[in-house]
C-alpha positions, 0 to 999 in steps of 0.5 A: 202327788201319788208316786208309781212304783216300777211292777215286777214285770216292767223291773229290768232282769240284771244276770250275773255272767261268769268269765267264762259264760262272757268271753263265750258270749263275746266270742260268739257274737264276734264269729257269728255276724253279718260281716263274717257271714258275707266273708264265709259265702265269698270263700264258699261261692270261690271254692265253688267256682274254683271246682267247677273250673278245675273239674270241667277244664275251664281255662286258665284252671283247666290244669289247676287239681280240684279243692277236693284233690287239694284236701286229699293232699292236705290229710296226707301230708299235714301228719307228716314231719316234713310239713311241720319241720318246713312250717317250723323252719320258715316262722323262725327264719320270719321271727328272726328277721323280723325281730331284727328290723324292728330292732333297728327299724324302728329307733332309725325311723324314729331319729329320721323323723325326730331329728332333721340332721339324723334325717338329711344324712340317713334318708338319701342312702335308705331311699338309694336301696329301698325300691332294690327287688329283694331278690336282686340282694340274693347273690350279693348277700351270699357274698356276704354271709357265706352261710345259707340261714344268714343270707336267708335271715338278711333278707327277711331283715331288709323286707321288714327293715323297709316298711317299719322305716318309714312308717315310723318316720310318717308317724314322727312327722305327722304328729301334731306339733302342738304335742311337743309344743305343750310338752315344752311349755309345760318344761319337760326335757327332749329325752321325756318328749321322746317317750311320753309324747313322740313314741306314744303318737307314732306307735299307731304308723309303727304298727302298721309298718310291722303289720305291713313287713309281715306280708312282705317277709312271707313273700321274701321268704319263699323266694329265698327258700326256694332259691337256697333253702334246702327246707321250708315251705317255699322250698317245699313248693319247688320241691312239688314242684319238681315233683310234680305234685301240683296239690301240695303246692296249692296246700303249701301256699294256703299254709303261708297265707294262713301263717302270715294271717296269723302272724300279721294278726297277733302284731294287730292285737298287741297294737290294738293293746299298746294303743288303747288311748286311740279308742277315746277320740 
């Protein structure tokens, strides 16, 4: 029986890429497809329209600035310490805030879904405040906590508190009891449960809380600065504001979107990386 042995033409070519040469490819492929090109001519087509409306005084953008006069505002003020101080102040007030209702956000939502007595206790005075406007807390939290930053700080705690709450308890009590069940039977103790089993399973409604309390943050954040902030870039809207520098209210709010972007993108990475196991099923 006479064996073919594979041509030099028809043998598969096999190169070896440096690191560099791979993440350049991956990032490549990763800009450069369908999905974000449709996403690049909605932005485009919406700057368009946005032009057009402004420019020929279409309502109800007939007083809105152009993006050309937006962009003129963007070159003038970025440079500048203002901008960058207010962008500087309003991310640390969101850290802080943030960092602290996940601190206590996420082991209270844990118990409340872990432990029912836990649960029948907290739940009825979490679910009491929860639907309580954020900006309904502002004279009170000025009561408080005399100082300003505090007050400021406690409520971008409660609109990260809330979200990470009950995402955390969704993701404890929708875990599968057959989990917990065959940890049981296999004898592990109610403390390796907790952090090999019920932690692991609810990381992804964990995430998904802190990625959600980011938006809220940002919204909660401009109000409160622009109410008491003295800095920041909600205070910086209601300074143009009252000013009546229109362009740079529109510049200061593509500042916050692409901030909480941003920040809401970095909790989706460190997610995607903590919950890798998610990408077998």
């Amino acid at each position: 029986m006479e064996v073919t042995k594979p041509s030099h033409e028809n043998a598969t070519v096999y190169r070896k890429y440096s690191a560099f040469q791979r993440i350049s490819r991956k990032s490549y492929q990763g800009v450069f497809n369908t999905s974000n090109l449709r996403g690049i001519l909605s932005l485009a087509a919406a700057l368009l329209l946005w032009q057009v409306f402004s420019k020929y005084k279409i309502p109800p953008l007939a007083l809105v600035p152009t993006p050309h006069e937006v962009l003129q505002e963007a070159i003038r003020f970025v440079p500048t310490r203002t901008f960058w101080w207010s962008v500087i102040f309003s991310s640390g007030r969101i850290f802080v805030g943030f960092f602290t209702g996940c601190l206590l956000g996420i082991p209270l939502g844990i118990f409340m879904g872990w432990k029912r007595h836990v649960k029948n206790v907290a739940f009825p005075v979490y679910e009491l405040v929860r639907p309580v406007p954020l900006l309904s807390w502002v004279p009170l939290s000025v009561l408080m906590f005399p100082l300003t930053e505090v007050s400021i700080v406690f409520l971008l705690f409660l609109a990260a508190f809330y979200p990470i709450v009950i995402n955390t308890i969704l993701g404890v009590e929708n875990l599968p009891a057959s989990y917990v069940n065959g940890a049981l039977s296999l004898g592990s103790k109610p403390i390796d449960i907790l952090w090999h089993v019920i932690i692991p399973g609810a990381l992804p409604s964990i995430f998904t809380g802190m990625a959600l309390s980011i938006g809220f943050e940002w919204v909660a954040c401009v109000a409160a600065e622009m109410l008491a902030g003295g800095f920041g870039l909600g205070y910086t809207i209601w300074e143009a504001y009252v000013f009546s520098i229109y362009p740079r209210i529109i510049f200061c709010m593509f500042a916050i979107g692409l901030s909480g972007y941003l920040f809401g993108a970095v909790v989706r990475a460190v997610g995607s990386q903590m919950t890798r196991w998610r990408q077998i099923y």
